[in-house]
C-alpha positions in Angstrom: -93.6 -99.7 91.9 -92.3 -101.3 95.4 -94.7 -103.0 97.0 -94.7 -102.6 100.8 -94.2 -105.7 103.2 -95.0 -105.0 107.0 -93.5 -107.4 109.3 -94.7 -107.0 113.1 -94.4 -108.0 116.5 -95.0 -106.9 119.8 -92.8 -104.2 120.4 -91.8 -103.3 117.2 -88.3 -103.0 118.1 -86.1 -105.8 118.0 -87.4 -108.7 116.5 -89.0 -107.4 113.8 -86.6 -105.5 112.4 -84.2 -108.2 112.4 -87.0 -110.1 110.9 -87.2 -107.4 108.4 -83.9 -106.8 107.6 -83.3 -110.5 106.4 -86.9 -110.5 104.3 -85.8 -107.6 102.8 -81.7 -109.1 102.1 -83.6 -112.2 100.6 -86.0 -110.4 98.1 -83.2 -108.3 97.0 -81.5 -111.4 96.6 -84.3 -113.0 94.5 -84.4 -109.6 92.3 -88.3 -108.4 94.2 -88.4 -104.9 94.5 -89.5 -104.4 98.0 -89.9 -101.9 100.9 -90.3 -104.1 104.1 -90.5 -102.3 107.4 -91.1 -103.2 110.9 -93.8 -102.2 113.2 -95.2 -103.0 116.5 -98.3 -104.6 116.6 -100.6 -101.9 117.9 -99.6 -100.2 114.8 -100.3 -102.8 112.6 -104.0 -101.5 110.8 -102.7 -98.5 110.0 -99.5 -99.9 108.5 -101.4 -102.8 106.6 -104.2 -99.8 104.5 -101.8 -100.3 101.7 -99.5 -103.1 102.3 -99.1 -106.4 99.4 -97.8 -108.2 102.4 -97.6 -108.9 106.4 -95.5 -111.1 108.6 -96.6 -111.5 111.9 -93.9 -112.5 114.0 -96.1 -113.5 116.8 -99.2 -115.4 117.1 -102.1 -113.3 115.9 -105.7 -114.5 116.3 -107.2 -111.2 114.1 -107.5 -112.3 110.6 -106.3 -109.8 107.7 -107.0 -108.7 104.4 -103.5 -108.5 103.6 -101.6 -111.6 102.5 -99.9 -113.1 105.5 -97.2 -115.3 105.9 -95.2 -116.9 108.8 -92.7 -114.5 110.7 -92.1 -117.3 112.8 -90.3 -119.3 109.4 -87.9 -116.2 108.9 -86.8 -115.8 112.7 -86.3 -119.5 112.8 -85.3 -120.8 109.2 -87.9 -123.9 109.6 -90.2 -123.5 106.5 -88.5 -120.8 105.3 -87.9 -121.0 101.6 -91.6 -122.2 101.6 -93.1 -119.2 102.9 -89.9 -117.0 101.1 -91.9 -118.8 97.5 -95.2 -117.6 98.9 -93.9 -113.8 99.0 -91.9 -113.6 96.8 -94.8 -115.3 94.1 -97.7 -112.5 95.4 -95.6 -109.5 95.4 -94.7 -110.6 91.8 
C-alpha cells in the first residue's frame, strides 16, 4: 500500500511541488513506494488525517502527530541524505 508523504509550504504552489517532485524522484529511486503531494499550509490538517509523513518547507511552530522532517534539507541539499534515511526508514 503507498503511503502518503505531504510536503507543504505557504502557498502550496511553487515550492512545494518542486520540493515534492524531487522527494518523490528520490524514493522511487531508493525503490519506496510513495505518493507525495504538495499542499499549502492552510491545508495542511486535513492533508496530514492519514499521512506516514510531512515536510514542512517553512518554519512551523505547530507540532504534529505525523512524522516530520526538514523541507528545508530537500530545497537546499544541506542534510539531505540524512533526512532522505529518516523517510525513507519510517515509510519502510
Amino acid at each position: 500500500m503507498q503511503k502518503k508523504v505531504i510536503v507543504a509550504c505557504g502557498s502550496g504552489i511553487a515550492t512545494s511541488h518542486m520540493v515534492a517532485k524531487k522527494i518523490q524522484k528520490l524514493l522511487d529511486a531508493r525503490g519506496v513506494d510513495a505518493d507525495v503531494r504538495a499542499v499549502e499550509m492552510s491545508a495542511v490538517d486535513d492533508a496530514l488525517a492519514d499521512a506516514a509523513a510531512f515536510v514542512p518547507v517553512v518554519n512551523t511552530e505547530e507540532t504534529y502527530d505525523t512524522p516530520t522532517f526538514s523541507g528545508v534539507a530537500f530545497l537546499t541539499g544541506i542534510n539531505q541524505e540524512e533526512e532522505l534515511d529518516r523517510l525513507v526508514a519510517t515509510l519502510s
